[in-house]
PDB file of N, CA, C and O in Angstrom, chain B, residues numbered from 101:
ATOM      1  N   UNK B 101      47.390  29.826  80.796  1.00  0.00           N
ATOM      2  CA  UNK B 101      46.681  28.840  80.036  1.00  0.00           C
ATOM      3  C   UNK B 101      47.083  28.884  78.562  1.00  0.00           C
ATOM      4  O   UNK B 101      47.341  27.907  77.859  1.00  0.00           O
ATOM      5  N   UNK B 102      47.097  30.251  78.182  1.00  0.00           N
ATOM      6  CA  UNK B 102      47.972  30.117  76.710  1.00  0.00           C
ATOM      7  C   UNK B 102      48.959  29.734  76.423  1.00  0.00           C
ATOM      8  O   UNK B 102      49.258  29.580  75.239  1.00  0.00           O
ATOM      9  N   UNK B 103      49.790  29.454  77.432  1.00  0.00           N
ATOM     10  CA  UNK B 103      51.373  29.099  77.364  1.00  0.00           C
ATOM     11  C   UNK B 103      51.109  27.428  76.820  1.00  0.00           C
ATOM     12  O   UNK B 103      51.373  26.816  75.785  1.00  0.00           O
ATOM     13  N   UNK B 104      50.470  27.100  78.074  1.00  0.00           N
ATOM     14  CA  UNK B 104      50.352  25.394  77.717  1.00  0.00           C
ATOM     15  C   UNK B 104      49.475  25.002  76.357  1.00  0.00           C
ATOM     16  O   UNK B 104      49.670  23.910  75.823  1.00  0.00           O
ATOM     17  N   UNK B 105      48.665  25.782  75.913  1.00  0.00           N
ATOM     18  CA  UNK B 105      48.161  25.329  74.681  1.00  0.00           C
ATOM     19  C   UNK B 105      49.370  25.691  73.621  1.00  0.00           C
ATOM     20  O   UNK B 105      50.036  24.900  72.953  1.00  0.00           O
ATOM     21  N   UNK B 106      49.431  26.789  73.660  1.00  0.00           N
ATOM     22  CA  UNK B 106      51.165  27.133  72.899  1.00  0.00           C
ATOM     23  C   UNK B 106      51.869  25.749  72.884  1.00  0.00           C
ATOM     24  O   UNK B 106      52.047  25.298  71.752  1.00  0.00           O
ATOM     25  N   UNK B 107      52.217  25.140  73.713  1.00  0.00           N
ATOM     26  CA  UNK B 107      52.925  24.469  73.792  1.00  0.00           C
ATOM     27  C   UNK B 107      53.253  22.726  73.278  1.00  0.00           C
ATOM     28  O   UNK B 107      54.237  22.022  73.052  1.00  0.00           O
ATOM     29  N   UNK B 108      51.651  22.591  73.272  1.00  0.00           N
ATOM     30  CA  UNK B 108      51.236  21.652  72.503  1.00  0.00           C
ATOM     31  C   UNK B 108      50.502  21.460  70.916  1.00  0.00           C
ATOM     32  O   UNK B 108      49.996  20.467  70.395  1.00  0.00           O
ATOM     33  N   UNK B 109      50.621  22.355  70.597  1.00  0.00           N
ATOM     34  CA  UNK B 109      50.146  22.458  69.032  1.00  0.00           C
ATOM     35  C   UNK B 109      51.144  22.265  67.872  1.00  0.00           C
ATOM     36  O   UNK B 109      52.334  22.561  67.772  1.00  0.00           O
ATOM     37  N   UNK B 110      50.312  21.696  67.061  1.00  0.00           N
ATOM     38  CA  UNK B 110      50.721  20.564  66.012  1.00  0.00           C
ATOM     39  C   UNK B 110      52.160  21.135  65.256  1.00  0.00           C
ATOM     40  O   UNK B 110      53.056  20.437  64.779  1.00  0.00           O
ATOM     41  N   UNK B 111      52.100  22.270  65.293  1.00  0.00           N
ATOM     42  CA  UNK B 111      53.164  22.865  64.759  1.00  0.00           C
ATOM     43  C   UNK B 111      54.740  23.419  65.298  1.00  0.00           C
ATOM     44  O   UNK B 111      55.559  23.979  64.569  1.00  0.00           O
ATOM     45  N   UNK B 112      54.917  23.115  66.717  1.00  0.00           N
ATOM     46  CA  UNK B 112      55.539  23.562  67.589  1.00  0.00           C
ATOM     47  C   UNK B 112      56.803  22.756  67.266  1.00  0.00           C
ATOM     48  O   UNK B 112      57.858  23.262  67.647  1.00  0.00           O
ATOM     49  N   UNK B 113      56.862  21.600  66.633  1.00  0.00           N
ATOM     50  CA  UNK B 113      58.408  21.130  66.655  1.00  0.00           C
ATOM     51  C   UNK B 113      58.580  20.283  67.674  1.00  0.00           C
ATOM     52  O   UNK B 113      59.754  20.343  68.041  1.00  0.00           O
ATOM     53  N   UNK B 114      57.944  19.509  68.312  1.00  0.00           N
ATOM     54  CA  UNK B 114      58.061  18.550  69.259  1.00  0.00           C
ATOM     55  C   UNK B 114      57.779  17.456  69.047  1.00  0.00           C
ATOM     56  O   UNK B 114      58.481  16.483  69.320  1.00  0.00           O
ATOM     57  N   UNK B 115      56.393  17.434  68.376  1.00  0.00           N
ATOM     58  CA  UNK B 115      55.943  16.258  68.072  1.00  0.00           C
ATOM     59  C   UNK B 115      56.239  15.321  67.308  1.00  0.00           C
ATOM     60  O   UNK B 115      55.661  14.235  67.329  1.00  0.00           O
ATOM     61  N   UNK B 116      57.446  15.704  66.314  1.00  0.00           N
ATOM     62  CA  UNK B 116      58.433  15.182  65.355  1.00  0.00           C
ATOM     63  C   UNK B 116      59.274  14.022  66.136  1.00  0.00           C
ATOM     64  O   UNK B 116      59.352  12.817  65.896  1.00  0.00           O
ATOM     65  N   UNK B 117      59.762  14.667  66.966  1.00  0.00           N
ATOM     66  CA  UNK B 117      61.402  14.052  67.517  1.00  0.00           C
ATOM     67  C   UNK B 117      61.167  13.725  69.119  1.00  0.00           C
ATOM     68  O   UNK B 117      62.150  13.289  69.719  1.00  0.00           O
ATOM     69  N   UNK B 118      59.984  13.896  69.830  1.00  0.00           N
ATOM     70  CA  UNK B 118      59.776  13.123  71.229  1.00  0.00           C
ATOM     71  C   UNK B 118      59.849  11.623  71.072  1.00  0.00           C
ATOM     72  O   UNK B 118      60.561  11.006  71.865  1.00  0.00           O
ATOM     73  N   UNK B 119      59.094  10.875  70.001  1.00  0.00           N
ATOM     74  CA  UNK B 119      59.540   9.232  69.954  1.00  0.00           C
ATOM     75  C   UNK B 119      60.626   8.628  69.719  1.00  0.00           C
ATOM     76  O   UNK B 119      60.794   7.422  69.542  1.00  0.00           O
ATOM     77  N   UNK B 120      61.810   9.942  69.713  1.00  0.00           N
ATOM     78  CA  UNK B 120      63.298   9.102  69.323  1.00  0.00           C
ATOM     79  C   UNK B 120      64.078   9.351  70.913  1.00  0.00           C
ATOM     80  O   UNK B 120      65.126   8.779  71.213  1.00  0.00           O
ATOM     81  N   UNK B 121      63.400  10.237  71.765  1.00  0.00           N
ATOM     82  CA  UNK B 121      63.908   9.949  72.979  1.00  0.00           C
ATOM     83  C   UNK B 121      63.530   8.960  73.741  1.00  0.00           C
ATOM     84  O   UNK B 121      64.285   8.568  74.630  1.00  0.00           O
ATOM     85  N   UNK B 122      62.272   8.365  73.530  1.00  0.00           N
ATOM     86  CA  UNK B 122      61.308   7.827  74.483  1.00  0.00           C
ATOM     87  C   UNK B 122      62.134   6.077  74.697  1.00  0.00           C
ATOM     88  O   UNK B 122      62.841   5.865  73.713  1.00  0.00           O
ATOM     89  N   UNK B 123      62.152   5.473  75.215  1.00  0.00           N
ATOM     90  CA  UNK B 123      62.912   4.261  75.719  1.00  0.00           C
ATOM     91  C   UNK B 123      61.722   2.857  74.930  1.00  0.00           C
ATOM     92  O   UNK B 123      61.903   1.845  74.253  1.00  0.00           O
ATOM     93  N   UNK B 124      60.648   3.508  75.466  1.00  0.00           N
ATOM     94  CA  UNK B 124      59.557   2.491  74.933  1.00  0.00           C
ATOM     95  C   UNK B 124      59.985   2.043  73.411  1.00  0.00           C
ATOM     96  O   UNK B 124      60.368   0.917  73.092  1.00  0.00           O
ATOM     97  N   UNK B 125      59.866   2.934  72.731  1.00  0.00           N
ATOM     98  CA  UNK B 125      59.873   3.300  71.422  1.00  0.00           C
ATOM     99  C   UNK B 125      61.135   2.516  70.719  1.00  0.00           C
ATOM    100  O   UNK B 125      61.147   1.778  69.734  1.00  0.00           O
ATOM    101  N   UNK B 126      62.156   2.935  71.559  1.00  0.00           N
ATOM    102  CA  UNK B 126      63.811   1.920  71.492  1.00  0.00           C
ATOM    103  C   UNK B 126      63.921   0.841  71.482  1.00  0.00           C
ATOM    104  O   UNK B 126      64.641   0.160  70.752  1.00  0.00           O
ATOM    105  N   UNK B 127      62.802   0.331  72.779  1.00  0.00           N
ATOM    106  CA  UNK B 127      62.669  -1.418  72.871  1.00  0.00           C
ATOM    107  C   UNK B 127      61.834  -1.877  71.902  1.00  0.00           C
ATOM    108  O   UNK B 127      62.145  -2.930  71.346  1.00  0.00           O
ATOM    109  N   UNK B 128      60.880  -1.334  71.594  1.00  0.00           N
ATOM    110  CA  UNK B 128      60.104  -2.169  70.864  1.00  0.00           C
ATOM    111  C   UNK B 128      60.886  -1.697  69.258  1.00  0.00           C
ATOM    112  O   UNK B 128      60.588  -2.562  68.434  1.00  0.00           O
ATOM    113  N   UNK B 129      61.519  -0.910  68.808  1.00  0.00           N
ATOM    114  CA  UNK B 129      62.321  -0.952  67.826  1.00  0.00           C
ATOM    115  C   UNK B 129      63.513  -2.459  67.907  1.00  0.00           C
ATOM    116  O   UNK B 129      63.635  -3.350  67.066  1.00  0.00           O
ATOM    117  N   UNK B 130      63.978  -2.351  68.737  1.00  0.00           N
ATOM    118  CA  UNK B 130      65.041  -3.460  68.882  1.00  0.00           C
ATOM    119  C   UNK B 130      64.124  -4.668  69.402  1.00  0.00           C
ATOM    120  O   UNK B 130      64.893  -5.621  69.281  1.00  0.00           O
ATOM    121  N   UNK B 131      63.429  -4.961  69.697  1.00  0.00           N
ATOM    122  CA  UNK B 131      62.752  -6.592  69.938  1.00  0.00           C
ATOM    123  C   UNK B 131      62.163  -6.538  68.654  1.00  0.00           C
ATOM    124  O   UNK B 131      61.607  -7.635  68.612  1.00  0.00           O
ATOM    125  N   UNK B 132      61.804  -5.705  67.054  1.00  0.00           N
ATOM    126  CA  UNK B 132      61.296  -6.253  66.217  1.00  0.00           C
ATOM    127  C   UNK B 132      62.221  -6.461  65.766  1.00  0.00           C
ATOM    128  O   UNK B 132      62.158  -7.531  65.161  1.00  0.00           O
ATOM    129  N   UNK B 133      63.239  -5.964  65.697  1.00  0.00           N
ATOM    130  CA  UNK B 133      64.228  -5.566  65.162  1.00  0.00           C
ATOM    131  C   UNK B 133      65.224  -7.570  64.894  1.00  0.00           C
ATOM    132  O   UNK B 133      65.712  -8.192  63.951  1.00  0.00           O
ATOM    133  N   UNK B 134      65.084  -7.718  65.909  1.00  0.00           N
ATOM    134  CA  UNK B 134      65.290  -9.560  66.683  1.00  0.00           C
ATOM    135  C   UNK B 134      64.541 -10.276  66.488  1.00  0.00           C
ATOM    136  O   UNK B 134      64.791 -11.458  66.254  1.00  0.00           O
ATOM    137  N   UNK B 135      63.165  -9.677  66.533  1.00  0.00           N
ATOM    138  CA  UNK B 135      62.722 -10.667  65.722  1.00  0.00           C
ATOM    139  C   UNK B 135      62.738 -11.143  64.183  1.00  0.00           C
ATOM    140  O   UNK B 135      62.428 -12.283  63.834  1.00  0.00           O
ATOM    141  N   UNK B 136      63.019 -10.426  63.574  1.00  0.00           N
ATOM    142  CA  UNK B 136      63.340 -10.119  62.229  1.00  0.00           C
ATOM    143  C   UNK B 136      64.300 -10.692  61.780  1.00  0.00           C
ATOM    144  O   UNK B 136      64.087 -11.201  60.680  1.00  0.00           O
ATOM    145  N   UNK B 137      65.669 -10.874  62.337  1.00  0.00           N
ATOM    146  CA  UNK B 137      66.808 -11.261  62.334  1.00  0.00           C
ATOM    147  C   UNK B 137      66.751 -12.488  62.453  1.00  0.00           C
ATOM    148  O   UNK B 137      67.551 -13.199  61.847  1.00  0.00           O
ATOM    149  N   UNK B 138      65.857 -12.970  63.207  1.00  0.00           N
ATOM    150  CA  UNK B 138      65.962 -14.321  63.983  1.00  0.00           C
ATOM    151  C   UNK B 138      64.833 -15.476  62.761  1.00  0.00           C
ATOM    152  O   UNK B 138      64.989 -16.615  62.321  1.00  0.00           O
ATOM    153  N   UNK B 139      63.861 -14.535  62.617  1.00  0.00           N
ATOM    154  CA  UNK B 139      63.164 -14.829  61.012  1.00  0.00           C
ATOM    155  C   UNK B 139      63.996 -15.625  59.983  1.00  0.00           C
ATOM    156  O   UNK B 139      64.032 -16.795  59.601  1.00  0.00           O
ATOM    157  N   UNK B 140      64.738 -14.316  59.664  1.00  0.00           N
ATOM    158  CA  UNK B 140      65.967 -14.187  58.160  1.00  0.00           C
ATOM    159  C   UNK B 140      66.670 -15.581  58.672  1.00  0.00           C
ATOM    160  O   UNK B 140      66.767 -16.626  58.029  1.00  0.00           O
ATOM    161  N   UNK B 141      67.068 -15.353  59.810  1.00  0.00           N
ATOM    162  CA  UNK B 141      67.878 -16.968  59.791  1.00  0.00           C
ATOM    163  C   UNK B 141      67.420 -17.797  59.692  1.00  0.00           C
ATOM    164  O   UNK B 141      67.958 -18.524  58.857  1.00  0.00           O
ATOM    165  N   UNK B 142      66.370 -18.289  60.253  1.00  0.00           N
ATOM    166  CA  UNK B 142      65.290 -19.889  60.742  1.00  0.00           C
ATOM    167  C   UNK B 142      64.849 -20.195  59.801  1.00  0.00           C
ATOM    168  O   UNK B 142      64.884 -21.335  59.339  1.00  0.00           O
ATOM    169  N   UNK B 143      64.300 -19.166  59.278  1.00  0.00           N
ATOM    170  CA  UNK B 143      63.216 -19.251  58.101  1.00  0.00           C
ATOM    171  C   UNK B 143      63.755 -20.177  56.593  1.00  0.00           C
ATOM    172  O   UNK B 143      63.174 -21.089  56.006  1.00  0.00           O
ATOM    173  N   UNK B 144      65.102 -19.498  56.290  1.00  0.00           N
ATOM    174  CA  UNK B 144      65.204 -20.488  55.052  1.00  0.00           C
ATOM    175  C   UNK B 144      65.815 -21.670  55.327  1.00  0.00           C
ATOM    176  O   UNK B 144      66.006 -22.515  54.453  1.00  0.00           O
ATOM    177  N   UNK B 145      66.242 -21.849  56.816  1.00  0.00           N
ATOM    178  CA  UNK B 145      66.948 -23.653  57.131  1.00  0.00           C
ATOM    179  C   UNK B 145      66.530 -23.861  58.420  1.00  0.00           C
ATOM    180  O   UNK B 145      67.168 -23.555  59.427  1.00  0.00           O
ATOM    181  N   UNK B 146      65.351 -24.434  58.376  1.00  0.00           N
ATOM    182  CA  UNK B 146      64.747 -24.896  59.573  1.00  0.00           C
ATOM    183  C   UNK B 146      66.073 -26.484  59.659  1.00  0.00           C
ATOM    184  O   UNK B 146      66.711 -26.984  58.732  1.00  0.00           O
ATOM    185  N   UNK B 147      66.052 -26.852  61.098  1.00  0.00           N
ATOM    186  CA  UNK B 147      66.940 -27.661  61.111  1.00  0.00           C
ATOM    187  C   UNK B 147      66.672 -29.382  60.334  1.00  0.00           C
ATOM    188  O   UNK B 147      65.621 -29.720  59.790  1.00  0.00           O
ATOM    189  N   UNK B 148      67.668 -30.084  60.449  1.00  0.00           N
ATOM    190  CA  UNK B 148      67.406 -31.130  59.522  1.00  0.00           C
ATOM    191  C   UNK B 148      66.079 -31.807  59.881  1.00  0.00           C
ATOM    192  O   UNK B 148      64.989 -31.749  59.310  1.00  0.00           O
ATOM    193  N   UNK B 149      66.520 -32.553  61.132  1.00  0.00           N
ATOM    194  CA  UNK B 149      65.462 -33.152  62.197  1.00  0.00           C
ATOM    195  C   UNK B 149      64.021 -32.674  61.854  1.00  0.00           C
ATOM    196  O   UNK B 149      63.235 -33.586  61.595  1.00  0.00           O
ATOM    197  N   UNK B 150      63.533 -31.388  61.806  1.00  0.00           N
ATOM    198  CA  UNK B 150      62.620 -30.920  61.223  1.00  0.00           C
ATOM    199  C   UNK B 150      61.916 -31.751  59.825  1.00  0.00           C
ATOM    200  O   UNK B 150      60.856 -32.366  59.710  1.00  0.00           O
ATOM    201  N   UNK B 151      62.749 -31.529  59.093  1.00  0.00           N
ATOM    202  CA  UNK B 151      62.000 -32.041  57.917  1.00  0.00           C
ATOM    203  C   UNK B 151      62.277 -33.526  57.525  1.00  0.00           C
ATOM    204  O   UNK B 151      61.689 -33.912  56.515  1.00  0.00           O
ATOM    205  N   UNK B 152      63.135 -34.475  58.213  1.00  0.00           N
ATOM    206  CA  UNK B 152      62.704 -35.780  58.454  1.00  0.00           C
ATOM    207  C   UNK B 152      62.033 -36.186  59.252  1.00  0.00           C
ATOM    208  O   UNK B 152      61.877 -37.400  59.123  1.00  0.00           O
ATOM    209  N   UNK B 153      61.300 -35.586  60.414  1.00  0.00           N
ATOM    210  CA  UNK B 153      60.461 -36.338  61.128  1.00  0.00           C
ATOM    211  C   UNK B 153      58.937 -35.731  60.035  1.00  0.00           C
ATOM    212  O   UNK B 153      57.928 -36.348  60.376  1.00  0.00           O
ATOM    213  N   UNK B 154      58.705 -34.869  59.065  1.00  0.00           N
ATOM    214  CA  UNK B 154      57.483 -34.255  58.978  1.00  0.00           C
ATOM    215  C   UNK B 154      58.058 -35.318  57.470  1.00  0.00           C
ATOM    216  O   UNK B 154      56.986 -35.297  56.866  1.00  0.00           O
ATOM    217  N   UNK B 155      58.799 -35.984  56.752  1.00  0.00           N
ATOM    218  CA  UNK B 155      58.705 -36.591  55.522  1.00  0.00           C
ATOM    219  C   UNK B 155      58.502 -38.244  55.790  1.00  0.00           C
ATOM    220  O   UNK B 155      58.100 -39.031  54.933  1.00  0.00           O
ATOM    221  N   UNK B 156      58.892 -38.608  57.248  1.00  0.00           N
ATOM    222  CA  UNK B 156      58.919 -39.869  57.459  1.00  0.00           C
ATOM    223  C   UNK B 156      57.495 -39.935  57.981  1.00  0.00           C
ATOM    224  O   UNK B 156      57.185 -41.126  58.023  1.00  0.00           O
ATOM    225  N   UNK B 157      56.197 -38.938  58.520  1.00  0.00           N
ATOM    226  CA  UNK B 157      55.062 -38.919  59.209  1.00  0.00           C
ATOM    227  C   UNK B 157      54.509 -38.912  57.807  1.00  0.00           C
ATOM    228  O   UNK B 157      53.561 -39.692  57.725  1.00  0.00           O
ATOM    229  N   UNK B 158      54.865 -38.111  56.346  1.00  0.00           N
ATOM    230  CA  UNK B 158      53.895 -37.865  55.207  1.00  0.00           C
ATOM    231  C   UNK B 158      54.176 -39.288  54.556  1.00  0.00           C
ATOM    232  O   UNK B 158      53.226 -39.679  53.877  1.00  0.00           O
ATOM    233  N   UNK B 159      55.189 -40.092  54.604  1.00  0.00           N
ATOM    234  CA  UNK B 159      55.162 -41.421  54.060  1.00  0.00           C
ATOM    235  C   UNK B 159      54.942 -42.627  54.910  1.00  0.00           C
ATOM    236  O   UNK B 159      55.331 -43.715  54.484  1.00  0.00           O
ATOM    237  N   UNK B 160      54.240 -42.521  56.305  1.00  0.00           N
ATOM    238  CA  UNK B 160      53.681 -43.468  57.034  1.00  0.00           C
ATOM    239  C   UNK B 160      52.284 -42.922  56.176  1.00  0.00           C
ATOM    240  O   UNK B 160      51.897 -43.670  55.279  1.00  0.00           O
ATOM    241  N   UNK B 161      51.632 -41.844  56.381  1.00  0.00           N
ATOM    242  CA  UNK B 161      50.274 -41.621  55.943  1.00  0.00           C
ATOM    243  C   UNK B 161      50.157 -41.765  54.675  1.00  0.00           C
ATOM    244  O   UNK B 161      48.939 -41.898  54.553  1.00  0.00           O
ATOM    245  N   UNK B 162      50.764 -41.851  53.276  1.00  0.00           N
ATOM    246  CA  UNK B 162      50.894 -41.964  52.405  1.00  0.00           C
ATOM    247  C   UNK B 162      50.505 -43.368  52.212  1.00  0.00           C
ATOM    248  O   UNK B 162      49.417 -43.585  51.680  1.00  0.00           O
ATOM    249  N   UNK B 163      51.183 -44.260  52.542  1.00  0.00           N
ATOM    250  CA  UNK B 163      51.671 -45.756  52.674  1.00  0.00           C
ATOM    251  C   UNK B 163      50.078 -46.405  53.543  1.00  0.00           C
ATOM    252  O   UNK B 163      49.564 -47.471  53.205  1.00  0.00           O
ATOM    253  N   UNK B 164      49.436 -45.403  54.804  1.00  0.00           N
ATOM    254  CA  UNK B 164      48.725 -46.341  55.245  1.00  0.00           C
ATOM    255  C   UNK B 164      47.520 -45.643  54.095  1.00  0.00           C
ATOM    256  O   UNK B 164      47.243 -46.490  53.246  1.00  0.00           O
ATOM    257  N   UNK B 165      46.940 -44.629  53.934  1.00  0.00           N
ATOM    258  CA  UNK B 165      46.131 -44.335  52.413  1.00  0.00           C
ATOM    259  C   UNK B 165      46.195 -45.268  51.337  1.00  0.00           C
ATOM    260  O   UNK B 165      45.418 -45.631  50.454  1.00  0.00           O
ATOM    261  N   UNK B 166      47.256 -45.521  51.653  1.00  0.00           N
ATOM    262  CA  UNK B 166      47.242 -46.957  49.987  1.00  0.00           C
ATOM    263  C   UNK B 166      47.128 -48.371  50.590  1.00  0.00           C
ATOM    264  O   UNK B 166      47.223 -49.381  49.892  1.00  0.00           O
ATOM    265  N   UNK B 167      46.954 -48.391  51.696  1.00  0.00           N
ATOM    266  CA  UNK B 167      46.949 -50.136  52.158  1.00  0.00           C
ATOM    267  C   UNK B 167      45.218 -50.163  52.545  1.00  0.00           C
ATOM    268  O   UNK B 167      44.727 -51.292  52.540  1.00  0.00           O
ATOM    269  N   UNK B 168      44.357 -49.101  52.849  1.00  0.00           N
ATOM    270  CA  UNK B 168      43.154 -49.280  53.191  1.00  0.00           C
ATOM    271  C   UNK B 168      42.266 -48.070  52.625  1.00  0.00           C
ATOM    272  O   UNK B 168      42.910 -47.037  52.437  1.00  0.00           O
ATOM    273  N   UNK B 169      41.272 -48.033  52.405  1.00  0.00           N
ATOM    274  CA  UNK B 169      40.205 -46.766  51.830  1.00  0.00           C
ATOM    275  C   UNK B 169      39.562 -45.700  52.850  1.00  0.00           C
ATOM    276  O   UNK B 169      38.905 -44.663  52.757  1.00  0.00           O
ATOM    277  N   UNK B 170      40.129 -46.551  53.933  1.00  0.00           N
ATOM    278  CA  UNK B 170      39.595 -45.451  55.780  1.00  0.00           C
ATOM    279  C   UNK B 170      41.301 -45.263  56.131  1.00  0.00           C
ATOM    280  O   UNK B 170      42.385 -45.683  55.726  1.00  0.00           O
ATOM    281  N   UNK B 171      40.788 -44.420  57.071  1.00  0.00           N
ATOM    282  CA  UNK B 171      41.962 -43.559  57.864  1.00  0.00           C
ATOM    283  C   UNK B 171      42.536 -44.726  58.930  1.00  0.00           C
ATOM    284  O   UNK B 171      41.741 -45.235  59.721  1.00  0.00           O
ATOM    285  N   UNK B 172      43.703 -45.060  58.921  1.00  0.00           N
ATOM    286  CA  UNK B 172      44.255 -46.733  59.771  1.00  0.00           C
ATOM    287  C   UNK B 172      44.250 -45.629  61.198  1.00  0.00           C
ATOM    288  O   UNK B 172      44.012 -44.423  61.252  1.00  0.00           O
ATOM    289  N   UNK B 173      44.666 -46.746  62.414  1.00  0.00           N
ATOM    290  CA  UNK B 173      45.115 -46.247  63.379  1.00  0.00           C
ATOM    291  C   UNK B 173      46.550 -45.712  63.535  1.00  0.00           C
ATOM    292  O   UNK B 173      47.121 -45.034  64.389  1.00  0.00           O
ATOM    293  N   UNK B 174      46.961 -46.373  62.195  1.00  0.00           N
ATOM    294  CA  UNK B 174      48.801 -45.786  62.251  1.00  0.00           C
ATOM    295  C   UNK B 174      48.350 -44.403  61.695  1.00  0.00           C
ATOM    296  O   UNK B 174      48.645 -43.505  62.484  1.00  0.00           O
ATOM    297  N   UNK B 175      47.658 -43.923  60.452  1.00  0.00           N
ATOM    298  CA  UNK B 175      47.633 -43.085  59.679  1.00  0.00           C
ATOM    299  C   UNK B 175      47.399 -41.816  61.277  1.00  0.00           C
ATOM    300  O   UNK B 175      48.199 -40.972  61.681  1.00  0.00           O
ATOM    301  N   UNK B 176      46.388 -42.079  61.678  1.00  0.00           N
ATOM    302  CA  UNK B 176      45.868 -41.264  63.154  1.00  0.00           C
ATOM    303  C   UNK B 176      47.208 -40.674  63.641  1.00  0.00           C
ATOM    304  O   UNK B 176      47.493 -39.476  63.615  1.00  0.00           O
ATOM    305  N   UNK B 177      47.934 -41.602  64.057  1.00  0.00           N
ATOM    306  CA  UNK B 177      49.185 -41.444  65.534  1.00  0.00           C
ATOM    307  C   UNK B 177      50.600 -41.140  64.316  1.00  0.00           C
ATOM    308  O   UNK B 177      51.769 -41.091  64.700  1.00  0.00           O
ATOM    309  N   UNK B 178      50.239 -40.987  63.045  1.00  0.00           N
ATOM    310  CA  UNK B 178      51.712 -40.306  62.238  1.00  0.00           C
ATOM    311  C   UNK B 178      50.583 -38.790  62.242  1.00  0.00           C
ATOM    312  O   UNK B 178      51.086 -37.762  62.696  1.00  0.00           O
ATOM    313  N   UNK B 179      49.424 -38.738  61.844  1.00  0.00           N
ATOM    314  CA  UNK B 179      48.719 -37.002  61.449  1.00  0.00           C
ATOM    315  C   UNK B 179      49.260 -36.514  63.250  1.00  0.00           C
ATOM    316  O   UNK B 179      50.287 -35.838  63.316  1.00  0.00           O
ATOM    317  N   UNK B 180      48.718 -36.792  64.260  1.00  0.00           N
ATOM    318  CA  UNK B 180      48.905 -36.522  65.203  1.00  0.00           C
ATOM    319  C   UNK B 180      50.535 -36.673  65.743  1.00  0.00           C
ATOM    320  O   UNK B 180      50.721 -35.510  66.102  1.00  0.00           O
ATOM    321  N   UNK B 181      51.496 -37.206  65.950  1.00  0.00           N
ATOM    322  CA  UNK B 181      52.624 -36.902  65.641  1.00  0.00           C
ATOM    323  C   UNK B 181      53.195 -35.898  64.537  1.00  0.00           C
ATOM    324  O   UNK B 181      54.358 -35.626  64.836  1.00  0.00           O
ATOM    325  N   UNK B 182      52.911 -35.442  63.715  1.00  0.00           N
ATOM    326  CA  UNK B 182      53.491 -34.764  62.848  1.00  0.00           C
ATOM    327  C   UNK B 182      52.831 -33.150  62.952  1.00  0.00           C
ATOM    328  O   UNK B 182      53.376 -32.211  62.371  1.00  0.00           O
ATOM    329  N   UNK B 183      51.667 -32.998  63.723  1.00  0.00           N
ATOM    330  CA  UNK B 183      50.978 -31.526  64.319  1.00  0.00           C
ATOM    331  C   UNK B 183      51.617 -31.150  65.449  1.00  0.00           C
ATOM    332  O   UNK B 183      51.761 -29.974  65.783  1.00  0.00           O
ATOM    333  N   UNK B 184      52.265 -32.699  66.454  1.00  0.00           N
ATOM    334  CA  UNK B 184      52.933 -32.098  67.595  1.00  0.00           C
ATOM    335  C   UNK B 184      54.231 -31.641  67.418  1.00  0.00           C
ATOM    336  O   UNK B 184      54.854 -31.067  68.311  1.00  0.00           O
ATOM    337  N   UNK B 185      54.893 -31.980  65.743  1.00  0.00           N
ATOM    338  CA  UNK B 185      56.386 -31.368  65.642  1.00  0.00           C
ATOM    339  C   UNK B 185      56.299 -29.636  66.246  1.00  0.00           C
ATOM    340  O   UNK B 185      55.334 -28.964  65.880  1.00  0.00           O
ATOM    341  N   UNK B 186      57.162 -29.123  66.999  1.00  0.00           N
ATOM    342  CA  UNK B 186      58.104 -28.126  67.378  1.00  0.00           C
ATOM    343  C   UNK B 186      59.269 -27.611  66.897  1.00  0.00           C
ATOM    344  O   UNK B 186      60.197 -28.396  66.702  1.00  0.00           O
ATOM    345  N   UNK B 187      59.441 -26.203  66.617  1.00  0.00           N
ATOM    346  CA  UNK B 187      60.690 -26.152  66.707  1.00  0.00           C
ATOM    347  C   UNK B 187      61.693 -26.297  67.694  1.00  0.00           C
ATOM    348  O   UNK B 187      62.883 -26.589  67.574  1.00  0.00           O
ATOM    349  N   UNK B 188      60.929 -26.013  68.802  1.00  0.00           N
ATOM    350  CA  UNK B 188      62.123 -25.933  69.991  1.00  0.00           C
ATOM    351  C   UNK B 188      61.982 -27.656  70.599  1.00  0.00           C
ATOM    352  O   UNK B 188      62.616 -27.858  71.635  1.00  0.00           O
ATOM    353  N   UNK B 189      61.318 -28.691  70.104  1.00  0.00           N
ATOM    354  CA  UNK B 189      61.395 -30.119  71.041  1.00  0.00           C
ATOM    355  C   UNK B 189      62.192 -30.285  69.993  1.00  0.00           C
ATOM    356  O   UNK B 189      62.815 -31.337  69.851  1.00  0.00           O
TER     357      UNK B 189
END
């Protein structure tokens, strides 16, 4: 019984360097790791398409705000079109 408590105490030198064998530990290092990467890229140039469909939806709503003092039915179906933009559609 002393062996195994021996064996696990804080000071023994194990508890350092077991999470650099462990596989778990590897994957989830490398899937943040991708995600991160994949960030750095997207992040500062979302594609064109992107930001003309979300500037042509802010100047339908713009445009119907100045033609009436209520929310039009166009103003509706550009707010709602422009929440369903995606990156991946």
């Amino acid at each position: 019984m002393a062996e195994i408590v021996k064996e696990f105490e804080p000071g023994s030198g194990n508890a350092g360097r077991s999470w650099l064998k462990s596989e778990d530990y590897w994957a989830i290092l490398l899937g943040l790791t991708l995600l991160v990467i994949g960030l750095l890229i997207y992040w500062p140039s979302p594609p064109d398409s992107f930001r003309r469909s979300v500037d042509q939806y802010n100047a339908i709503m713009a445009e119907e705000s100045a033609n009436a003092p209520f929310q039009t039915l166009a103003w509706h179906q550009a707010s709602r079109a422009k929440g369903e933009i995606r990156a991946t559609s």
